[in-house]
C-alpha positions as CSV (number, residue, x, y, z in Angstrom):
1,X,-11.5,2.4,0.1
2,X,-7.9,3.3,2.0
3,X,-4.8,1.9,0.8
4,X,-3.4,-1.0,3.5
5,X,-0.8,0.2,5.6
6,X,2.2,-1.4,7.6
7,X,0.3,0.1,10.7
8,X,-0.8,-2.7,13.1
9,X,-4.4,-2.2,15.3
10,X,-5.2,-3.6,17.9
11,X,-8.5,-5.1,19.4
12,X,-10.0,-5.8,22.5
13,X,-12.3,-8.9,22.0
14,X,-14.9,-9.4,24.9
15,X,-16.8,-12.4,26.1
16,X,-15.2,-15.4,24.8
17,X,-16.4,-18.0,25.5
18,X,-14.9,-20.7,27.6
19,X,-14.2,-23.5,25.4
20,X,-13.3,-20.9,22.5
21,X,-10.3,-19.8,25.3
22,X,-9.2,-23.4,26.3
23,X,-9.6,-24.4,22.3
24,X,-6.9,-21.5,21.6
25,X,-4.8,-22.1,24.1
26,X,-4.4,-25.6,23.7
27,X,-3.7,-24.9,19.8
28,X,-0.9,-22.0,21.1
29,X,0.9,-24.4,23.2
30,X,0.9,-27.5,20.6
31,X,2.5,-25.3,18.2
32,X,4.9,-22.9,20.1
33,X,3.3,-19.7,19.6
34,X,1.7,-16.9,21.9
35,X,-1.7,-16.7,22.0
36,X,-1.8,-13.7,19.9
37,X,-0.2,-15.2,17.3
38,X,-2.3,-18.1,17.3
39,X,-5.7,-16.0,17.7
40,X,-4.0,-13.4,14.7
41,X,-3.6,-17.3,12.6
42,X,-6.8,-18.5,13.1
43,X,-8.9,-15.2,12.5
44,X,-7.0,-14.8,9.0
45,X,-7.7,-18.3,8.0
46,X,-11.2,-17.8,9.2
47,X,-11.5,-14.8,6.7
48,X,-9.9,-17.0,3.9
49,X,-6.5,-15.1,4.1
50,X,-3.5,-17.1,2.9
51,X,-0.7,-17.8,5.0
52,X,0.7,-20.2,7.6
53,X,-1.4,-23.3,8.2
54,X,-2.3,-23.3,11.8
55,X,-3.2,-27.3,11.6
56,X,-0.5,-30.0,10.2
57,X,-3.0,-32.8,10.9
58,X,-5.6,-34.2,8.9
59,X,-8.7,-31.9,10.3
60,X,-9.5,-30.2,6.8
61,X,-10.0,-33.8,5.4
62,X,-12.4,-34.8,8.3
63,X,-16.1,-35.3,6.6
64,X,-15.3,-35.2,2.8
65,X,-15.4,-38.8,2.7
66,X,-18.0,-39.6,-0.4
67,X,-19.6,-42.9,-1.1
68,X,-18.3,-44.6,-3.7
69,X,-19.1,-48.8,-4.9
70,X,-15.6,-49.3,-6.4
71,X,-13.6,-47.9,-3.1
72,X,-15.9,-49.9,-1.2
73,X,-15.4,-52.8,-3.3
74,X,-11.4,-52.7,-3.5
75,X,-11.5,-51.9,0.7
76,X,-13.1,-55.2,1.5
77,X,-9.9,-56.9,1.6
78,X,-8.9,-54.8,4.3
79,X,-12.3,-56.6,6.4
80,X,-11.1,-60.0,6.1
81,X,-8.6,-61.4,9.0
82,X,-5.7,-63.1,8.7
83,X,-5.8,-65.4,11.6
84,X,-2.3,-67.0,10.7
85,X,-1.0,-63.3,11.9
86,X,-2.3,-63.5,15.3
87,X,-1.1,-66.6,16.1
């Protein structure tokens, strides 16, 4: 195996798909950067490199939500209306 240099590469990615393209450029503006930076983010995060969270939102939360009696017991509260508040 070589020893990792300073030298950057470059690549030429072909084909993207459409909604991959508007996805990355929407992310690039919303957070200031180029779009190489924010394609060079989100390919190192895909490969489970550390660094720089591309996302500040609640995204890596969405879907972990797991069924539980007691939550769902101490929630109901939050079901009932307070009709005096709307008044």
């Amino acid at each position: 195996m070589s020893k990792p240099s300073d030298k950057s590469i470059q690549y030429t990615i072909r084909r993207v798909p459409e909604q991959t393209d508007h996805i990355l450029r929407e992310k690039a503006a919303e957070y200031g950067m180029s779009l190489n930076e924010t394609a060079l983010k989100v390919l190192q995060r895909g490969l489970g490199q550390r660094g720089e969270v591309l996302h500040h939102d609640l995204d890596a939360y969405a879907g972990t939500w797991v069924q539980e009696d007691t939550v769902d017991e101490a929630l109901k509260g939050f079901e009932v209306i307070d009709e005096g508040m709307w008044s």
